[in-house]
C-alpha positions, 0 to 999 in steps of 0.5 A: 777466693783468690786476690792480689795486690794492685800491680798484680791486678794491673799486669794481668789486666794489661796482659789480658788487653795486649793479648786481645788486641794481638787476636783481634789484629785491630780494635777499638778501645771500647770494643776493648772495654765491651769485651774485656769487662774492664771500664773504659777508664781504665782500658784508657790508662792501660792502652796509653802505658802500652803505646808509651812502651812501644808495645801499641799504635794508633792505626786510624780510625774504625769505618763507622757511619754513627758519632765519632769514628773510634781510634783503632790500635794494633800491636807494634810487632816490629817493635823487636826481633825474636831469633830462632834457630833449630839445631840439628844433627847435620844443618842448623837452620836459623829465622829472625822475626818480628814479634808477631812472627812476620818478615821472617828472614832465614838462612840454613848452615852446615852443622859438623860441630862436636861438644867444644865447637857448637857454643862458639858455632851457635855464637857465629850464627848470632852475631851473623843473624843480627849484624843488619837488622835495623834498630827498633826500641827492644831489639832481640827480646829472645832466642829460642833453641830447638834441640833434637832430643830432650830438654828440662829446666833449659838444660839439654838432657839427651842428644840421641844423635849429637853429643851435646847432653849437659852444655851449657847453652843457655849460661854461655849464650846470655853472657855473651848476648845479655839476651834470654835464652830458650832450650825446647825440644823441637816437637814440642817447639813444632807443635807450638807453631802449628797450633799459634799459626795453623791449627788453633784446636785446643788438644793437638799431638804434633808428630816431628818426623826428622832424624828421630820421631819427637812428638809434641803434646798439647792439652787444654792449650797447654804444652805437656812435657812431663816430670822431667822433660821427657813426655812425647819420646815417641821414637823410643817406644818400641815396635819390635821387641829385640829389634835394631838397638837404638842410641837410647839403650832399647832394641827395636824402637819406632824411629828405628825403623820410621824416621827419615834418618832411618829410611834413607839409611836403609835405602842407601845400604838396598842400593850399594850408595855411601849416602841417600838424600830426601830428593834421591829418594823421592825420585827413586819413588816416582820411578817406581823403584821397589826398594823405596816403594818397599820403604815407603810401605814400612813408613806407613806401616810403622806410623800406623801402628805409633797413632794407633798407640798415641789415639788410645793414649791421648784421645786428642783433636787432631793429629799433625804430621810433619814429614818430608814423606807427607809432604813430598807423597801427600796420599801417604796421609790418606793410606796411614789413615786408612790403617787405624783401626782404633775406634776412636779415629773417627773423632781425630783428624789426620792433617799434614804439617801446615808449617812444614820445615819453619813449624820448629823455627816459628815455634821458638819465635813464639816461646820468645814473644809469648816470654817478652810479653808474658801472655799465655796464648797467641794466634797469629797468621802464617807468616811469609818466609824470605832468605837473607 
């Protein structure tokens, strides 16, 4: 039998009504006592201690026709900030929210730091994201780093395509803010956005298709990483055996030949260009130009054959895809489909990314949150992003 002392009790307890009144959006506290099995005595002195924390307000009451009109609560999400900011080999993208992942405000920054210049960049982005923001009681309770590459223990491990293994973010960042830090790999960040805002399956594979091909794993509604950080690599299995090396030290691995970075390179290199974007690219596709055409065949090729893999690995729900390709040539989704051969894609759903660009920036948000509160689980609505 598992016991505990009474405060462990008491957190748990006012844990579990936070989070429902999170999931409820607005509740009663009887309907909080009917549903939590806990009396209504002690519904009472949790909800009181919460309000006297900032962490809940009375919003009027509920429309009933019989007695007395129960008093409704609601979480006080502007109670504080969550910052997220997503790293990445060319731009750093930075959002600030409140605590339910609403009024997100972004800005996007060029990114051409090396090893001694990230940290006091990072620093800049900070200081910049929060100069205006008006007060509230908790302020900044988090910032969440998402990191191209792999992360244990809050330390970056491996960075295939910047030079930051080994920095000490997390250390420099505290000191300089007195605020926690968070590292999380940005598919495993993306895959915690789509499933609080967009896809509440209990078993979802999020695959992250940017420079590299990072793939998120949730099971049982929780994020797996591994033994050391390195579950959901999925961009170094490998395709094509004594294929392109890699900056992970194999030859022919999938974003080698998969990725966006990977694409565009290849369709720079076809048509003689130093440099090829997302939009040139696509525009080239709805000319009908053969090199892309060609190209956007391969994605589709190359992806088949990785979630094929990943279905008979994993067995999961649904899979998520985030990828300028799916977003720009939504029939691409249909196509990868139609190549699975596997038996059980029948039983997996095959859905774009419902967050697309912010999927990593509100998956930060919601690791900040879930640690400031200390609640498992959240499941709010898509928020509605604004520039600053």
């Amino acid at each position: 039998m598992i016991t505990g002392s009474k405060e462990l009790i008491r957190d748990m307890n006012s844990h579990l009504i936070l989070e429902m009144i999170l999931k409820e959006g607005t509740i009663s506290r009887a309907s909080l006592a009917k549903s939590s099995g806990l009396t209504k005595a002690t519904v009472s002195a949790i909800v009181q201690k919460l309000i006297e924390q900032n962490l809940v307000i009375e919003v009027g009451n509920d429309n009933t026709t019989l007695g007395r009109k129960p008093i409704l609560l609601t979480f006080h999400a502007n109670c504080g900030y969550a910052l997220s900011i997503d790293v990445n080999a060319n731009t750093i993208s930075a959002m600030i929210c409140n605590l339910k992942g609403e009024n997100c405000r972004l800005k996007l920054y060029p990114n051409h730091a090396g090893r001694r210049e990230i940290i006091p960049l990072l620093i800049t982005i900070i200081r910049d994201m929060t100069a205006s923001l008006d007060p509230t009681p908790y302020g900044v309770v988090g910032i969440g780093l998402g990191i191209h590459g792999t992360v244990y223990e809050n330390q970056v491990t491996f960075t295939p395509y910047s030079p930051y293994e080994e920095l000490p973010f997390q250390e420099v960042l505290e000191q300089e803010f007195g605020v926690p830090i968070y590292l999380e790999n940005e598919a495993n960040l993306s895959v915690i956005g789509e499933h609080t805002f967009y896809y509440h399956t209990p078993n979802l594979i999020g695959i992250s298709i940017h420079t590299g091909i990072g793939v998120g794993i949730l099971i049982n509604n929780q994020l797996y990483t591994g033994a050391n950080g390195n579950a959901g690599e999925f961009g170094h299995s490998i395709i094509e055996p004594n294929g392109r090396p890699c900056p992970c030290g194999n030859l022919g691995c999938l974003e080698q030949y998969a990725s966006e970075r990977s694409i565009l390179k290849q369709f720079a290199s076809v048509k003689g260009l130093e440099h090829a974007d997302i939009d040139v690219f696509v525009a080239a596709c709805h000319k009908q130009d053969d090199d892309a055409l060609s190209l956007l065949e391969d994605f589709i090729r190359y992806m088949s054959y990785g979630i094929n893999n990943l279905l008979n690995t994993f067995n999961p729900d649904m899979i998520v895809i985030n990828s300028s390709f799916t977003t720009y040539f939504p029939e691409v989704l249909r196509q990868i489909q139609n190549r699975l051969q596997n038996r059980m894609r029948m039983h997996c759903i095959l859905v774009p990314s419902g967050l697309q660009d912010t999927s990593i920036l509100l998956g930060a948000a919601c690791l900040c949150i879930r640690q400031f509160l200390g609640i498992q689980h959240l499941k709010l609505r898509k928020p509605q992003e604004k520039p600053f």
